[in-house]
C-alpha positions as CSV (number, residue, x, y, z in Angstrom):
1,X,-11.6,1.5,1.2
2,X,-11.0,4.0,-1.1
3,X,-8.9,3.8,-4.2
4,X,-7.5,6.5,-6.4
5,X,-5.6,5.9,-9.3
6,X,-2.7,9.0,-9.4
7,X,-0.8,7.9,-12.4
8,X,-1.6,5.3,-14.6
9,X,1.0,2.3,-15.3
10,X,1.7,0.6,-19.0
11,X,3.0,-2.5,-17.7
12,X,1.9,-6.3,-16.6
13,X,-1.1,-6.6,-14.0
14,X,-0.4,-7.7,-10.4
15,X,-2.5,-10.5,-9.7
16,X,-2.5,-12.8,-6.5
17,X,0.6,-15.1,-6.4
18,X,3.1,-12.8,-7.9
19,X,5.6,-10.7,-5.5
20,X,5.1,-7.5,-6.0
21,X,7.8,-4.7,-5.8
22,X,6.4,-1.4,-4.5
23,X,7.5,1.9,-2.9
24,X,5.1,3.3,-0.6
25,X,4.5,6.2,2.2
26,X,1.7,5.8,4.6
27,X,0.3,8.4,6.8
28,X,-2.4,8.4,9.2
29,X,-5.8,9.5,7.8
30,X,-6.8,13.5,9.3
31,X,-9.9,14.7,7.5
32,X,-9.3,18.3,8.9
33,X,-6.1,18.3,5.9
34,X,-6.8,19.0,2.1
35,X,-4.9,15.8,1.0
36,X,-6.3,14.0,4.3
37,X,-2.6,12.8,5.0
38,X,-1.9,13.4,8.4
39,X,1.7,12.4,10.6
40,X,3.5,9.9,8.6
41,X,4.7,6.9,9.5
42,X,6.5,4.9,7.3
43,X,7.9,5.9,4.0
44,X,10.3,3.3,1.7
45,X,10.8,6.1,-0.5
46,X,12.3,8.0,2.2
47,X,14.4,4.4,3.2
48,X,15.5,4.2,-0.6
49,X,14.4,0.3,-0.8
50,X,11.9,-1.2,-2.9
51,X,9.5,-3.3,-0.4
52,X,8.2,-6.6,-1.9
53,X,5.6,-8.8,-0.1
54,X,3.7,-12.0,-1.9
55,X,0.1,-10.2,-3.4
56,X,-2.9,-12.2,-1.8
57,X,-1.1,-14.3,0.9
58,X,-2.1,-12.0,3.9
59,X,1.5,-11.0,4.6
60,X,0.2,-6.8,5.2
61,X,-3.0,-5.8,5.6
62,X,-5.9,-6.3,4.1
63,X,-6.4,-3.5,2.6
64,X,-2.9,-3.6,0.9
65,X,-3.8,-7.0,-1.0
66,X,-7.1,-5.9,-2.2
67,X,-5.2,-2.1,-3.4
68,X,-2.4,-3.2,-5.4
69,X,-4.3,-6.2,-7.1
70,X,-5.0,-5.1,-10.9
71,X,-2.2,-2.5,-10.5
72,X,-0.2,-2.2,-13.6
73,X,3.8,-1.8,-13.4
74,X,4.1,1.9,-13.2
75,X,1.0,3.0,-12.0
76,X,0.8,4.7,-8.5
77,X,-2.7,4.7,-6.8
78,X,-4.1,6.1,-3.6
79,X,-5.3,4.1,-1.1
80,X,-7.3,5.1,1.9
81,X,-8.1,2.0,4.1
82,X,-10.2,1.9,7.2
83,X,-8.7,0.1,10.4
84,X,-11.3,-3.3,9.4
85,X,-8.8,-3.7,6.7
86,X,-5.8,-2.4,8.4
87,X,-4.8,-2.6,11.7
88,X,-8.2,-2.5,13.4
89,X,-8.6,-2.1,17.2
90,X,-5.4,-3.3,18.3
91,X,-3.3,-0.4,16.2
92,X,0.6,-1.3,15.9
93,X,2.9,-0.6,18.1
94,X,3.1,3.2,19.2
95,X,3.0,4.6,15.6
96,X,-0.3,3.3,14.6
97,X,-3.0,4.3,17.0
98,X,-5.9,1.9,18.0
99,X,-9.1,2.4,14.9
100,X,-6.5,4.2,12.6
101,X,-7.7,5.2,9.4
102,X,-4.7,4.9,6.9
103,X,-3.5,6.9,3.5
104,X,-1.0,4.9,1.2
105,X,0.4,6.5,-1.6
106,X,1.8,3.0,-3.5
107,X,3.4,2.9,-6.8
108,X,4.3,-0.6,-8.4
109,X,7.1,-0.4,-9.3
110,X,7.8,-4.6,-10.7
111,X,6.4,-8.1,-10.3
112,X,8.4,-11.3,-9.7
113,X,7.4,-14.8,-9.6
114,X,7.5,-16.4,-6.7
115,X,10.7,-18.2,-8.0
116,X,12.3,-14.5,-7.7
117,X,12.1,-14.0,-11.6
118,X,10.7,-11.2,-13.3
């Protein structure tokens, strides 16, 4: 996994236990483009809702827990993770083909307890 840090944050660390608050757009890896973004596929930037998901409990992929851990509130990072820490052989569904590389662009946008308090 690659991870590339495009703007740096100035607020609290994410650490495993907190919910973090992201927006995100993925695409799938194409190392014939400049930016190596290829066809996206999911976007909650383009949805207009914040997507939150408990940091280090294995609710997304792998790759996902380990590239928003140490994250500060503001900061929005890169990440290019291989299919052993995404969706691996099986892919997901029709958007995600089987041994997908994947490109996130992920900004953190808050952290909540898990009580829901920030």
């Amino acid at each position: 996994m690659t991870v590339r840090v495009l703007r740096p944050g100035d607020g609290a660390t994410a650490t495993a236990g907190q919910i973090a608050v992201v927006h995100y757009t993925g695409w799938l890896y194409d190392p014939a483009a400049v930016d190596h973004r290829g066809d996206k596929f999911d976007s909650s930037v383009d949805r207009g809702q914040h997507f939150r998901f408990p940091l280090g409990a294995g609710r997304v992929i792998r790759g996902w827990d380990a590239g928003v851990a140490g994250m500060q509130v503001g900061e929005l990072r890169e990440l290019t993770i291989e299919p052993e820490l995404a969706y691996g052989d099986r892919g997901a569904g029709d958007v995600i083909p089987p041994g997908a590389t994947l490109v996130f662009e992920v900004e953190l946008a808050g952290l909540e307890d898990r009580d829901g308090a920030n």
